[in-house]
C-alpha positions in Angstrom: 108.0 90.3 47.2 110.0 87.0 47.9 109.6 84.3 50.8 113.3 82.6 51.5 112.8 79.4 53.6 116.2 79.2 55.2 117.0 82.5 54.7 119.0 83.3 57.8 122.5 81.8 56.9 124.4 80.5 54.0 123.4 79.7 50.7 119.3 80.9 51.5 121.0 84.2 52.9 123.0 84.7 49.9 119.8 84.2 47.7 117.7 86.8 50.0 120.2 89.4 49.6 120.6 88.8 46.0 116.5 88.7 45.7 116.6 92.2 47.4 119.7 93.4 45.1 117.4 92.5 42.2 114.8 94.7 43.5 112.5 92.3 45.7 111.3 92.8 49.2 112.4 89.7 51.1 110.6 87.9 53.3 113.6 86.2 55.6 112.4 82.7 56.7 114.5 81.3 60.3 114.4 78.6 62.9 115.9 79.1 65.0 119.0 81.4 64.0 117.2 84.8 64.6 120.4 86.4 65.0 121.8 85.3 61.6 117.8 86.3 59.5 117.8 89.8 61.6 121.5 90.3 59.8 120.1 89.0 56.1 117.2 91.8 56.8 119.7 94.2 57.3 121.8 93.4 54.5 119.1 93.9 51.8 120.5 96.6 49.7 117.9 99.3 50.3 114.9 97.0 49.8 112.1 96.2 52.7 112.5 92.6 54.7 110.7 91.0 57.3 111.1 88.1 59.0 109.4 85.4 59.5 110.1 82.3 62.1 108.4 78.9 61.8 110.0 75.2 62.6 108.7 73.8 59.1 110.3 70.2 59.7 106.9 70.3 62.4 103.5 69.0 60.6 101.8 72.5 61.5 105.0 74.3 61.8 103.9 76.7 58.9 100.8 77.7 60.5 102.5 78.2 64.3 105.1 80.9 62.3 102.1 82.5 60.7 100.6 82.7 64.3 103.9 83.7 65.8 104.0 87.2 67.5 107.5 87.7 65.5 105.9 87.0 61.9 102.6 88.8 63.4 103.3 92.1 60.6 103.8 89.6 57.6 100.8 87.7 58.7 98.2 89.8 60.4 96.4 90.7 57.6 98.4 93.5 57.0 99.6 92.6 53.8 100.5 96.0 52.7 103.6 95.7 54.8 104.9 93.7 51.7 102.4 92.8 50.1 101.9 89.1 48.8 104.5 86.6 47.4 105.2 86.6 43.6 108.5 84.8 44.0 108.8 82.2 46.5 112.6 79.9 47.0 112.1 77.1 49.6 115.6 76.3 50.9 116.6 73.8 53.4 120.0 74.9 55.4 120.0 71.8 57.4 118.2 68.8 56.1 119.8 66.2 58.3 119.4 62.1 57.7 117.4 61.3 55.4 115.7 58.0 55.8 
């Protein structure tokens, strides 16, 4: 399985797709373009996706996605929706100024 940070437009949704062409399930990282990672998840060639929303530019932003009712079947426990990462591609669509 693959996590895609960024995963829900552009260049991150390009590598999610070609993650799931290559045989992965994709985990499709967003915030806040739900619209855009929900279309990435579809367009998976044939392979399993979830999605997964977090604000990670936030110092806890990772651990309020893992809480988050929409990442809730990635991160309940569950893990055999998936099962765990072995690839992992952090990507950042927007990285604004830096200082």
């Amino acid at each position: 399985m693959a996590l895609v940070t960024g995963a829900s437009k552009g260049i991150g949704a390009s590598v999610g797709r070609r993650l799931a062409h290559d045989g992965f399930d994709v985990a499709v990282h967003y915030n806040p373009d739900e619209r855009g990672a929900k279309e990435t998840a579809v367009r998976k060639a044939g392979r399993n996706a979830v999605l997964v929303h977090a604000d990670l530019a936030e110092p806890d932003g990772a651990r309020r996605g893992v809480d988050d009712e929409r990442s809730a079947p990635f991160f309940s426990g569950n893990h055999q929706t998936l099962g765990r990462p072995s690839v992992a591609v952090a990507f950042d669509p927007d990285p604004g100024p830096r200082n």
